[in-house]
N, C-alpha and C positions, 0 to 999 in steps of 0.2 A: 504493500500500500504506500502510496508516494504522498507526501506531506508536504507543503507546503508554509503553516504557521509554527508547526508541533516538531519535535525533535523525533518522536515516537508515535503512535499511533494511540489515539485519545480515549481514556479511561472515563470522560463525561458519564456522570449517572442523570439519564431522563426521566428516571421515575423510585425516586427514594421514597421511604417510607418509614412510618414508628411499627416495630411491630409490637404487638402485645401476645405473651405467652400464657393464654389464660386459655386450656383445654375445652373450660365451660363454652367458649364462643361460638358458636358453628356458623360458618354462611353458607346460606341457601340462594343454590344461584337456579334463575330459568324461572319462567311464571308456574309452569306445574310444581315446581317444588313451592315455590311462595306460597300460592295459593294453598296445598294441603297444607302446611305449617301455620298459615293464619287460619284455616277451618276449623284446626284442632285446640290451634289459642280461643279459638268462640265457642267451640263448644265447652271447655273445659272450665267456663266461667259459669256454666251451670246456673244459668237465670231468666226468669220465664221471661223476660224483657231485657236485650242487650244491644250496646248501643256500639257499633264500630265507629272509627272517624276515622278517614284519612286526610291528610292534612298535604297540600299540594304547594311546593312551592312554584315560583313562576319562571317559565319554561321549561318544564316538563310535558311529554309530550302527551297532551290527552285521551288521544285516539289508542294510543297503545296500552296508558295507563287504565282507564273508565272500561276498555271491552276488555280487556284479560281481569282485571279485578268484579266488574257485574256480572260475568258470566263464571267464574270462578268460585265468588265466593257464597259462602252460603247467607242466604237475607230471605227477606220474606217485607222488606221496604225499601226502596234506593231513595236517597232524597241526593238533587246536586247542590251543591253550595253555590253553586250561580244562580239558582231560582231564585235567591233572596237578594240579590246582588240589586244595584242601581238602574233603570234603563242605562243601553250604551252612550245616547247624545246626555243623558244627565253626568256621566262619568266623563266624559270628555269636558262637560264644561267644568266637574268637577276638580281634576287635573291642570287644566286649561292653564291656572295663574305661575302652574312649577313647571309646568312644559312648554310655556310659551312657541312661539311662531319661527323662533331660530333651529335654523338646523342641528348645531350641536353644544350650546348653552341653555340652561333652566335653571331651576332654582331648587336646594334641594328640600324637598316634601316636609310637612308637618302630620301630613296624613298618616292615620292607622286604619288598621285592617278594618274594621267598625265602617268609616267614613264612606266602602265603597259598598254598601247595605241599605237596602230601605228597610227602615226598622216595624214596619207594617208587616212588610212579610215574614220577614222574622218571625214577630210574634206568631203568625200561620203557621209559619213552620216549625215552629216550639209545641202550640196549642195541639198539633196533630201527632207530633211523638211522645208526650206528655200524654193523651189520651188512647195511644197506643196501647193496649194492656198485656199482649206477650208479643212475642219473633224477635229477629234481627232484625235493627234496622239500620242500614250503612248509611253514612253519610260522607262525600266525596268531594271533592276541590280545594281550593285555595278559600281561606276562612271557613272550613266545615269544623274548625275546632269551635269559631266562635258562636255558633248554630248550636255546639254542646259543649262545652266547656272541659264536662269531667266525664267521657265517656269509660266504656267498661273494657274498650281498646282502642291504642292510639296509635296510627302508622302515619309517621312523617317521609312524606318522600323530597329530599332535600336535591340542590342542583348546584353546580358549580356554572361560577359566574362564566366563566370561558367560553365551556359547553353552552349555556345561553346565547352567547353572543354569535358563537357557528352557529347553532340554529335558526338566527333572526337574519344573517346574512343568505340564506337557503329558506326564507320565508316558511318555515316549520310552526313556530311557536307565534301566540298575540300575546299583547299585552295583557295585565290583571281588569279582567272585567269583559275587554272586548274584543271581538274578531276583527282583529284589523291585522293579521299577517301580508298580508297579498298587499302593503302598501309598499308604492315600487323601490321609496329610498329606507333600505333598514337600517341606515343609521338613526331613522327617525323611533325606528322599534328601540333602537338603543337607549338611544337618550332619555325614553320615557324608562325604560327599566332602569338606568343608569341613576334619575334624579328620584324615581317616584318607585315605582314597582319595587323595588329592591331593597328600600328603605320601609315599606311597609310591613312587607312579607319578613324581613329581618327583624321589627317590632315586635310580631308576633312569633315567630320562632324564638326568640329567647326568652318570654313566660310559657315555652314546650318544653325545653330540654328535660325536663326532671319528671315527665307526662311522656315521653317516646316509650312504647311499650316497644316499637320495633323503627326501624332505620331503614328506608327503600331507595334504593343507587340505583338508578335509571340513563349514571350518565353515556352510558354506551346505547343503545338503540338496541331494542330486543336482545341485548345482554341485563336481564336486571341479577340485579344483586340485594339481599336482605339479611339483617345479624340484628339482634335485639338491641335497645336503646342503652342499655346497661355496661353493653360493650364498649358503646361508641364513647358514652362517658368516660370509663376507664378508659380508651384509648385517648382520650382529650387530657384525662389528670396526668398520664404518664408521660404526655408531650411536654410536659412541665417541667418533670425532671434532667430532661436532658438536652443536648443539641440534636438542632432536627432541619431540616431541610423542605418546604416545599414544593408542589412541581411546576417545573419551570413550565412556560408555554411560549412557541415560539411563533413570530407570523411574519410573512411578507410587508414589503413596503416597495413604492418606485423610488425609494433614495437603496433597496436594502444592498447589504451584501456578500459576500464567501465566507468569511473569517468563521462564522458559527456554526456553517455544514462542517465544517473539517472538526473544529475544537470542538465542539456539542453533538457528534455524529450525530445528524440531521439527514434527513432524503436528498441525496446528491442531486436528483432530479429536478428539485425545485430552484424555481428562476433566482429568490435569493432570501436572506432574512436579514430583514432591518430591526425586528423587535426582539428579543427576549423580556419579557415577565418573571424574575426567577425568585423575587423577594417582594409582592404584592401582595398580600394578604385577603385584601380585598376581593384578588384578580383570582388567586391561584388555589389549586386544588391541595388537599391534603390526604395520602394517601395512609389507611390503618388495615396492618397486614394480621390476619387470623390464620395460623395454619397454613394453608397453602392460597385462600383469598385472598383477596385486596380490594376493600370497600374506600371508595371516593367520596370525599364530603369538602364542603368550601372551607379554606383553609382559617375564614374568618371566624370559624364556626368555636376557632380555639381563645379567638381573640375575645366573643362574647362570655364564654362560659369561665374563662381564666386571665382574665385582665388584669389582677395584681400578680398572682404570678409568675404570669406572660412578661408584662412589660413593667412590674416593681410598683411598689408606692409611688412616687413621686412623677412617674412617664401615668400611669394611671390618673393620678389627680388632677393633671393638666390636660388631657386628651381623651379622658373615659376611656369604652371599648373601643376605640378606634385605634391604630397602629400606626406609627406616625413614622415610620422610614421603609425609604423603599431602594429598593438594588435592582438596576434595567439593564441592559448592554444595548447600545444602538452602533449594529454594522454598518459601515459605511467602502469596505476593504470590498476594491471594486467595485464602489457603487457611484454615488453623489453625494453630492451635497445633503445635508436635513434642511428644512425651509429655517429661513429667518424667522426669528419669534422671539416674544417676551412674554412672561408670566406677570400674572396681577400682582399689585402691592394687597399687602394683608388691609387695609381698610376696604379696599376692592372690590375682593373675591366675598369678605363678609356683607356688604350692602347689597351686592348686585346677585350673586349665587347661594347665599347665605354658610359661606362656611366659615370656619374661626381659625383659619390658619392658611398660611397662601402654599407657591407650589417654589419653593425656593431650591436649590438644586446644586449641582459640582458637575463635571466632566471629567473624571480619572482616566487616563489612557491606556486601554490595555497593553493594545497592539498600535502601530501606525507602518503605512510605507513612508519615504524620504520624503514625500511632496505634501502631508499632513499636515492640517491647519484648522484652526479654530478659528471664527469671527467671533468676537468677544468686543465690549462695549461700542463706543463711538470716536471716531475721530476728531482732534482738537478743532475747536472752532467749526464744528457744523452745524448748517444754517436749518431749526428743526421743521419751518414751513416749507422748504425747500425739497428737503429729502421726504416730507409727507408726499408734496405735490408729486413728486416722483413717483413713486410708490403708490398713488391713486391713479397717475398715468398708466403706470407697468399695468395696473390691475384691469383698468378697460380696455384694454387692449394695445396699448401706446408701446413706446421705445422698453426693451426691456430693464427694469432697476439695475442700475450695476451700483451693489453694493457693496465693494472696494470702494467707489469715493467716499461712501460715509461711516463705514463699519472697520474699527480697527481688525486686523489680519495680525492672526499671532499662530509662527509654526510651531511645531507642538513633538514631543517627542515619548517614547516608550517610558510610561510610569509618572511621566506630567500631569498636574491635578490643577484645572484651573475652576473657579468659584463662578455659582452666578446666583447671587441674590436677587429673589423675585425684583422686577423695571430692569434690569441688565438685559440689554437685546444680545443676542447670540444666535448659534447653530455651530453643530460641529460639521465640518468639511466630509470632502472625501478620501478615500484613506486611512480611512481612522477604524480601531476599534475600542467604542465607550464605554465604560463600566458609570452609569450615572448613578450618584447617589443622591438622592434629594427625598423632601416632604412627601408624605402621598397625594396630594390631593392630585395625581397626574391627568387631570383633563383638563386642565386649563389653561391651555396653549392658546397664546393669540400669536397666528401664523401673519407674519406682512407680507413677506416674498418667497415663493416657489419656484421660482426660475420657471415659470411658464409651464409646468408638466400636470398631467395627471393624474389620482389617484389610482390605483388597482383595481377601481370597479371604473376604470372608463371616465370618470365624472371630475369635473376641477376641485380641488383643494379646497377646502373655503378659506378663506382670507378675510382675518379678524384687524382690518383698521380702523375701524371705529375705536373699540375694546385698547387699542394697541396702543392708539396714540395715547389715551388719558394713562397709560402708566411706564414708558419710556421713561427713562430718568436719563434729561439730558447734558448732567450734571459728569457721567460716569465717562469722562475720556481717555484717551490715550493714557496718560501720564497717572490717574485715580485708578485704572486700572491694573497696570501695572504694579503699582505700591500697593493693594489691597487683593488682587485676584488671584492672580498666575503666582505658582507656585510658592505660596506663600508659606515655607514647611521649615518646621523648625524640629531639632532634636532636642525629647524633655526628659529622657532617659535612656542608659545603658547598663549590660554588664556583662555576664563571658557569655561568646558566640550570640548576642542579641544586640539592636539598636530600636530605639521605638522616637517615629517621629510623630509633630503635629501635622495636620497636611491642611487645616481647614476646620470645619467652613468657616464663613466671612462671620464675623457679629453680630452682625444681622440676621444670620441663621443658627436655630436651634439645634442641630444636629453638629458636633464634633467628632471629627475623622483620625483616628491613626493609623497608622501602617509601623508595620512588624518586621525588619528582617533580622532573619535567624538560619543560624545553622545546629542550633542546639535547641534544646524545652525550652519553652518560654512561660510564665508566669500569669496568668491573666484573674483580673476581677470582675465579676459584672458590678458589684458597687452598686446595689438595687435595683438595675437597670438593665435590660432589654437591650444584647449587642448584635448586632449584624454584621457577616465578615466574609470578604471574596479572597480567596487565592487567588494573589494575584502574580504570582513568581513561585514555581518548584513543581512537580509533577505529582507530589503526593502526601498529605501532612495528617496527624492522626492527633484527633482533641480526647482527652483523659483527666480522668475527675481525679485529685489526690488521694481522694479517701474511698474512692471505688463505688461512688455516691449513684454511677451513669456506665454503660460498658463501653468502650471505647468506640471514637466516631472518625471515621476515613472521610476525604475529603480529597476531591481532585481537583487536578489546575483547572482554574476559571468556576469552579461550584461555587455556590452562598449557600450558607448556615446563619439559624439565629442560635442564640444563647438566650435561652430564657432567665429572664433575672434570680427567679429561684434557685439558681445552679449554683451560683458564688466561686466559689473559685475552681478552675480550670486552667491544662496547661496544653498546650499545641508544640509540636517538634515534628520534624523531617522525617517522613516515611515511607519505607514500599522504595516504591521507583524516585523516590525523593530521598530516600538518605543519602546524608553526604553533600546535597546539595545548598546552595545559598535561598534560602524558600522567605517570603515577601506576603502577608495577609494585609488588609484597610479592612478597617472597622469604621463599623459605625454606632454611636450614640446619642441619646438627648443628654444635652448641657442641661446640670440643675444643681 
């Protein structure tokens, strides 16, 4: 095999896992088997009136779920949890204020599962299972918990944000409430799952977790999978104790490119990958291995249930259940350019999208060829109506933007870290491979210039000048940049075979960065706190709890691992195909 980036042929793991050693657990995979193992949970409740609830999260696929589970199970009433739902045009208007008219900004939801209910039918459909006097009666869909609250079984069928998102691009799934798949731009599908659908259904899933009598993994398509709720908890506590990983997702872009087929053994076939997802929580799946199984749950799922923890007293107090760093890689190694953009200032992104933290961010360089470059602030003395007017010319069709005259051009080299606090215009070049570290809130990209290309479905980029110009800071030139951005790394400790430097971020961002190299064990503390960490130099590094607290965790070049704050102390040293070697980790943490 001929290589390219790698010296050797890449030991990338695409689908890590917690497993849990607990014999009790069994998964039942395939709907015949589902189905008898839920027949035998209903009958064994031995009640002359019993109440099933499945519990549907959104996008899941209906059609597969409703006809293998009504014709399966045993009932003697089907009620759907959409009977009680809103008309569709009351739900849309319902919506309407968090979804607004833009393509891919809204606002995010106040709404709960409740709000998308007429409480009239409700009541009907309480008054008629209440008066029920014996049988099964199931109830099915998204809010069929809140139809019954405390049924006599509970089957949550949970989805990974991901898998959502391929399904909404292949118009599979609708929205919560309505049939609207078949609308032709699915990013439209997105954004309403993104602000509103997601945030609800997440509301209500987290007064479930301690009510799952069983756990239903639908994310493969007539591959389902089932393991009781008991498990799933156990496999959430024990992600706690140690470092874990999880799955990455990777996707196409018209900037993407090579560097992550070869290092992330990816499908050679494909044209190219501009994204990895490897440290989104939000985004990515978490896989919990039983035996020879492997049940899929969104990996946010750990962030609800174990938020101190997860991420410590003090990352908890400030951010709740939400998970405040994220680790991307954006390929550019024979591709393009990424578009121009600037992220909101944090008053911003809180007035206009309503969230309480902006999207502030770093560029670490994995990889680069010799022609790598970063666009990074602005150059001295530019004129900021000028290079609008520009940029609103490029945008209608006029002379293309050449942003070298107004965007400082800084080359960039393997293992450069350069900062960009949210109003910082930038993009990284071509050539480049980026390990970005920043805030999660990652959709709040205002893109100015695209170099005239594209998207991958065929359709133009959208291009946020409006959004863009109110938060450029045209303050940040040549010279400010320089002194505060680029490579601003200082060494705050040493000792045999280790150096640990600072690398970042800017003061204005919350997350603080080190980098590690070592050729011996190294020492580390989480210090209450929630650590994230890329190999970013060695082929093979293995983390080990002193007191044998966790079993030992491998780690190959270019993988991210969190350290959950509960873990406390930990030590990292050169392994496998990496001993001997000079091996290089960045970390990341919240300053507090």
């Amino acid at each position: 095999m001929t290589t390219k980036y790698l010296k050797s042929p890449s030991k990338f793991n695409n689908t890590p896992f917690v497993e849990i050693r607990n014999e009790a657990w069994k998964v039942i995979n395939g709907w015949d088997g589902i189905v008898a193992k839920l027949n035998t949970a209903i009958s064994a409740i031995n009640k002359k009136k019993t109440i099933v609830v499945i519990e549907t999260y959104q996008g899941v696929i209906h059609e597969e779920l409703s006809s293998n589970l009504e014709k399966g199970l045993i009932h003697t009433c089907l009620i759907h949890a959409s009977d009680g739902m809103l008309p569709a045009e009351e739900i849309k208007k319902l919506v309407f204020p968090d979804v607004t008219n833009d393509r891919i900004f809204g606002f995010l939801t106040r709404l709960n599962m409740d709000s998308f209910f007429d409480p009239e039918k409700v009541k009907r459909i309480q008054s008629e299972i209440a008066s029920t006097e014996e049988g099964i009666i199931l109830i099915y869909g998204s809010g069929a918990a809140l139809i019954c609250p405390n049924p006599d079984l509970l089957v949550y069928a949970d989805m990974a944000r991901w898998e959502i998102q391929l399904r909404m691009r292949q118009h599979l799934v609708d929205n919560l409430g309505l049939k609207n798949r078949d609308t032709a731009d699915w990013m439209l599908l997105y954004k309403q799952g993104y602000f509103v659908d997601w945030r609800v259904c997440d509301r209500l899933k987290k007064t479930l977790f301690d009510k799952w009598d069983f756990l239903l993994d639908t994310n493969k398509i007539a591959q389902p999978k089932m393991v009781e709720g008991k498990a799933i908890l156990e496999g959430l506590e024990l992600a706690t104790n140690r470092p874990l990983s999880v799955v990455p997702f990777f996707d196409p872009g018209p900037w993407g490119g090579q560097w992550m087929k070869e290092v992330c053994n990816l499908d050679k076939s494909s044209p190219n990958y501009a994204w990895c997802f490897n440290c989104v929580p939000e985004e990515n799946s978490l896989l919990l291995k039983f035996g020879d199984d492997v049940i899929e749950i969104p990996s946010i799922n750990l962030v609800f249930r174990h938020p101190r923890e997860l991420m410590g007293e003090p990352v908890h107090g400030r951010f709740g259940d939400e998970f405040p760093i994220r680790f991307d890689y954006l390929d550019t190694m024979q591709g393009g350019h990424l578009s121009l953009q600037v992220h909101p200032l944090t008053e911003y992104i809180q007035e206009k999208f309503g969230l309480h933290y902006t999207q502030d961010e770093s560029y670490y360089m994995m990889d680069v060829e010799e022609d790598a470059i970063v666009y990074l602030g602005l150059k001295e003395g530019v004129d900021p109506k000028k290079m609008m007017q520009e940029l609103e010319e490029a945008q209608s069709g006029g002379k293309p933007f050449e942003a070298e005259k107004h965007v400082q051009i800084w080359p960039v080299k393997k293992h450069d870290h350069v900062l960009i606090p949210a109003g910082t215009i930038h993009c990284s070049g071509k050539s480049s491979m980026v390990l970005e570290i920043s805030a999660t809130p990652y959709i709040f990209t205002f893109k100015l210039w695209d170099w005239g290309r594209l998207g991958m479905d065929g359709k133009p980029r959208p291009i946020n000048l409006e959004h863009g110009k109110r938060n450029i800071q045209w303050d940040r030139t040549t010279q400010w940049t320089r002194e505060n951005l680029v490579n601003n790394i200082q060494v705050v400790a040493e000792g045999d075979g280790w150096v640990e430097e600072s690398t970042g971020l800017h003061e204005r961002e919350f997350i603080e960065t080190r980098r590690h190299w070592f050729t011996k064990k190294v020492e580390h503390h989480t210090n209450g706190g929630v650590h994230v960490i890329c190999l970013v130099e060695g082929d093979e590094v293995i983390v080990e709890s002193p007191s044998k607290a966790f079993e030992p965790f491998v780690v190959n070049y270019a993988e991210v691992f969190i350290v959950p704050a509960k873990v406390g102390t930990y030590t990292i040293r050169p392994y496998g195909t990496g001993e001997g070697q000079k091996c290089g980790t960045m970390k990341g943490y919240v300053r507090f």
